[in-house]
Structures are given as C-alpha cells and as structure tokens.
N, C-alpha and C positions, 0 to 999 in steps of 0.2 A: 299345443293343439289338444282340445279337449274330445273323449269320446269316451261309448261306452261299448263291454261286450255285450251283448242281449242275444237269446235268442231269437234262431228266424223265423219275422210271424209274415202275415198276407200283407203287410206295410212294407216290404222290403222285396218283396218278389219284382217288382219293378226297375226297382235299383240295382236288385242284384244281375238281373237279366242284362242291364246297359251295361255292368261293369265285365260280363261273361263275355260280349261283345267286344269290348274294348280290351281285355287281355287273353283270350284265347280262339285260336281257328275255326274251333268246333262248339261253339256257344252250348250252354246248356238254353232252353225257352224255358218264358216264362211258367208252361205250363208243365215242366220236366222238375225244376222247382216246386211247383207248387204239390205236385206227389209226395215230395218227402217231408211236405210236413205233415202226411199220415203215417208214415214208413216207420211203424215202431223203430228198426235197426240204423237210422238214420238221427244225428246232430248237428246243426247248422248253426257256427254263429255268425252272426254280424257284430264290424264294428260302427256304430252306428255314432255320427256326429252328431253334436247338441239338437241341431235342427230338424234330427230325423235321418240326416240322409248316410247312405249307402259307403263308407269309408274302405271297408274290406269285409272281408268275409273268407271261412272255410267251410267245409263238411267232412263229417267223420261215419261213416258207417260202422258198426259191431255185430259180429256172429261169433258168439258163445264168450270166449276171452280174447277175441281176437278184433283188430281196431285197422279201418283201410282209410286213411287222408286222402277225401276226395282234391275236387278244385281249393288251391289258395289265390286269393286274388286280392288287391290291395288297390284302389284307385294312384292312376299314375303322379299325379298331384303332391298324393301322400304317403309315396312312398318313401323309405329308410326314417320315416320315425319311429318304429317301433311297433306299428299293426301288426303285419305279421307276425313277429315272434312275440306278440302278444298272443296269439291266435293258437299260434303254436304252442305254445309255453301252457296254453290250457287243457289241449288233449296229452298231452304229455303228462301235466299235471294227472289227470283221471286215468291215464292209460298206467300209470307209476302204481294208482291206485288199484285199478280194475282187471287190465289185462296182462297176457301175458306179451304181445308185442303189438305196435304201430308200424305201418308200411305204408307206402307212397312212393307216385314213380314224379320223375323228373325230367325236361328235357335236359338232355348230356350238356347244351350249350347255356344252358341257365345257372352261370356260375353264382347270381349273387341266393338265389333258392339253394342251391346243391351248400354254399357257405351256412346257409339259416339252419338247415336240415342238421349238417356236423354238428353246429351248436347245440343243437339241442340233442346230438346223443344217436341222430342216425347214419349210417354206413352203407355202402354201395355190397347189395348181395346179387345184383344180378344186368344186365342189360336185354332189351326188348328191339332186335334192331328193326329201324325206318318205323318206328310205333308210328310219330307225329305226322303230320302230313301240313303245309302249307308255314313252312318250309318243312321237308321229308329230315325226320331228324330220328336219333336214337334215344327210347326213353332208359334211365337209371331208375333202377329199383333200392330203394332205399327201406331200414328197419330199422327201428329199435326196439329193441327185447327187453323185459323186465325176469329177473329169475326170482320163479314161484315157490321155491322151495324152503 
C-alpha cells in the first residue's frame, strides 16, 4: 500500500471528519478541524493515499517544550500496515528533537494503541477514571520523556 505523510491542508478536513466519525464517540467537526489549521500550537498530519484520500491521521499540539498527541485515527480498512506508527514514529522523531516530553491518553481497553504507544517509548503515568463515555471507559495517560540535559 502506497501513501504519503503530508500535512493537513483544507483537502483533507472532509476525510478527516468521516474518519473522526468512524473511529471515535465524540467526533471532532469538520469546523473544530479546520481551526487548527491556524492554531500556531497545533501539527496535523495525514496519511494521505495516492488518490488523495484520508488513510490516517494524528495531531500534535506544543506549548513551550512540551508535546500533547491529540486523536490517532487510521481508517479501519488500513489498519496494522504501519500508519500509525508511521505517524507516531514522527512526532517522536521531532519530539527526540524538540521537546522535553510527548503525552497522550488512551482508552484502558485499546490494547492494540496502549501496544503502538510502548513501542515507541511510552508508559502509563496516570489513569483518568470513566474519562470515555459511549462506552464509559477509563482513559490511561501515557509519556515519553526525552532528558534535556
């Protein structure tokens, strides 16, 4: 399967919107999207198929040296070939670079997330209980820290 990372422009708020729909309770809109592509603090990418279309996507927000992993989302189609920890594997990359730690929470029952996250270096610092709703679930708080010394 062929794709690319790009970032997200107004071509993609569409697709990212259907895939919001399709893997989370609480969708973001299309219009909650399309804010952070002014949002200085804000990094979006898509993994964007030959044709354009919507494969995965994440978000990363920064304040100061600090890095918050919004939504990861991967169309169900294509997932386990390597989107995501493509996705991941890039604010990692920048975060090794840039800051001093990435955080992100997880639902508790999303083992094969909670799996992508260890690989790449993050750890359980906290729980959020009944965060999720639809089904009421417990979020994990997840980190990886870079030491800046």
């Amino acid at each position: 399967m062929n794709y690319q990372l790009v970032p997200m422009d107004r071509s993609h708020l569409e697709g990212i919107a259907a895939l919001e729909r399709t893997c989370f309770s609480h969708p973001w809109s299309v219009d909650m999207l399309a804010e952070e592509l002014y949002n200085e603090t804000a990094s979006f990418l898509v993994a964007e198929g030959e044709d354009g279309s919507v494969l995965g996507y994440a978000g990363l927000h920064v304040v100061l040296d600090e890095g918050y992993i919004d939504n990861v989302a991967v169309d169900p189609a294509y997932r386990r070939q390597g989107i995501a920890d493509a996705l991941i594997d890039t604010f990692v990359r920048f975060g090794a670079a840039k800051l001093a730690f990435l955080t992100l929470e997880v639902r508790a029952g999303n083992a094969p997330a909670i799996a992508l996250y260890e690989k790449h270096g993050f750890y359980e610092v906290g729980r959020r209980k009944d965060y999720y709703d639809d089904p009421k679930e417990d979020a994990i708080l997840m980190t990886r820290e870079w030491d800046r010394a």
